[in-house]
N, C-alpha and C positions, 0 to 999 in steps of 0.2 A: 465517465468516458475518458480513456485514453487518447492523443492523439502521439503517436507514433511515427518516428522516423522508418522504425520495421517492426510492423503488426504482427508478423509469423511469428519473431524472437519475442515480442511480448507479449503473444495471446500464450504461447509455448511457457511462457515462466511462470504467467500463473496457474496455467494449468498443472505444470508440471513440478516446478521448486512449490508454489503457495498450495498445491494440490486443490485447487478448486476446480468444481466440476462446474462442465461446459457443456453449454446445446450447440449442437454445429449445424445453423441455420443456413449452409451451404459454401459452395466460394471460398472455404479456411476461415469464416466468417464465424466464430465462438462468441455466443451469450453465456454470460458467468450469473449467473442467477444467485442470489442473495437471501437465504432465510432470514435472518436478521440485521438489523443493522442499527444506526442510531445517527439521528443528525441534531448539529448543535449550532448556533446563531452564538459570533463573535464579534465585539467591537472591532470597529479601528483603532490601528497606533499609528498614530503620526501619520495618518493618509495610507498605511501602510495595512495589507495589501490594498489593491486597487477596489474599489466598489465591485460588488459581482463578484468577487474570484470564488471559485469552488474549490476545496484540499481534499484529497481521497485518502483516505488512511484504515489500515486493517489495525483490528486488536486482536490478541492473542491471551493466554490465561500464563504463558511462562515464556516471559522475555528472552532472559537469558540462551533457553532451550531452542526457542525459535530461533536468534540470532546463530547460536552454533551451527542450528541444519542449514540455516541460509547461506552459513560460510563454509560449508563442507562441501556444498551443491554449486550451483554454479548461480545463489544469489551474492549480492554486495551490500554492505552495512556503510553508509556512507559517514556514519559520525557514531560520536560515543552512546550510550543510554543513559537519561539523564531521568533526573526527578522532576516531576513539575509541580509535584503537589498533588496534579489527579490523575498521577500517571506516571510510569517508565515509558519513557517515548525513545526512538531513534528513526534515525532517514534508513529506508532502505531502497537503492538503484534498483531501478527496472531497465533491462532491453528497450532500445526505440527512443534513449534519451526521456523517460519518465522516471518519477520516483515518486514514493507514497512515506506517509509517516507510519510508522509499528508501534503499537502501544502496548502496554499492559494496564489495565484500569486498574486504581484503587477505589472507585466508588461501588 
């Protein structure tokens, strides 16, 4: 779940720059429905994040490629790509004041 400063601009970017498809439950109201996904259980550092917090993050199979459409389009790559070890990661801005991390998995 997003919480957005403006819902229209970021139901519009992923539907439109991340091209996922959307049920329009009414009212400009988009469900993005999810064939797959995957969730992962992280420690804390240093108190850091807060207990609770939840991070949304898309992966993709070609980083690089993704990042170019997102910067030709009208998304934002907010930092470099970096290695983590299980992954090429970066921040990518969303409309509404959100952001998600962009992956490329190596496992």
């Amino acid at each position: 779940m997003f919480y957005s400063s403006d819902p229209e601009a970021t139901r519009a970017f992923l539907r439109d720059a991340l091209g996922l498809k959307a049920n329009d439950v009414g009212g400009g109201w988009l469900i993005f429905p999810f064939p797959e996904a995957e969730v992962a259980v992280h420690p804390l550092e240093d108190g850091e994040p807060k207990p609770g917090t939840q991070e949304f993050s898309f992966y993709c199979d070609d980083i690089e490629a993704t990042v170019a459409d997102l910067q030709s389009g009208s998304g934002t790559v907010a930092g470099p790509i970096e290695d983590t070890g299980w992954g090429l990661v970066t921040l990518i801005g969303i409309p509404g004041g959100c952001s998600a991390l962009l992956y490329q998995r190596k496992y």
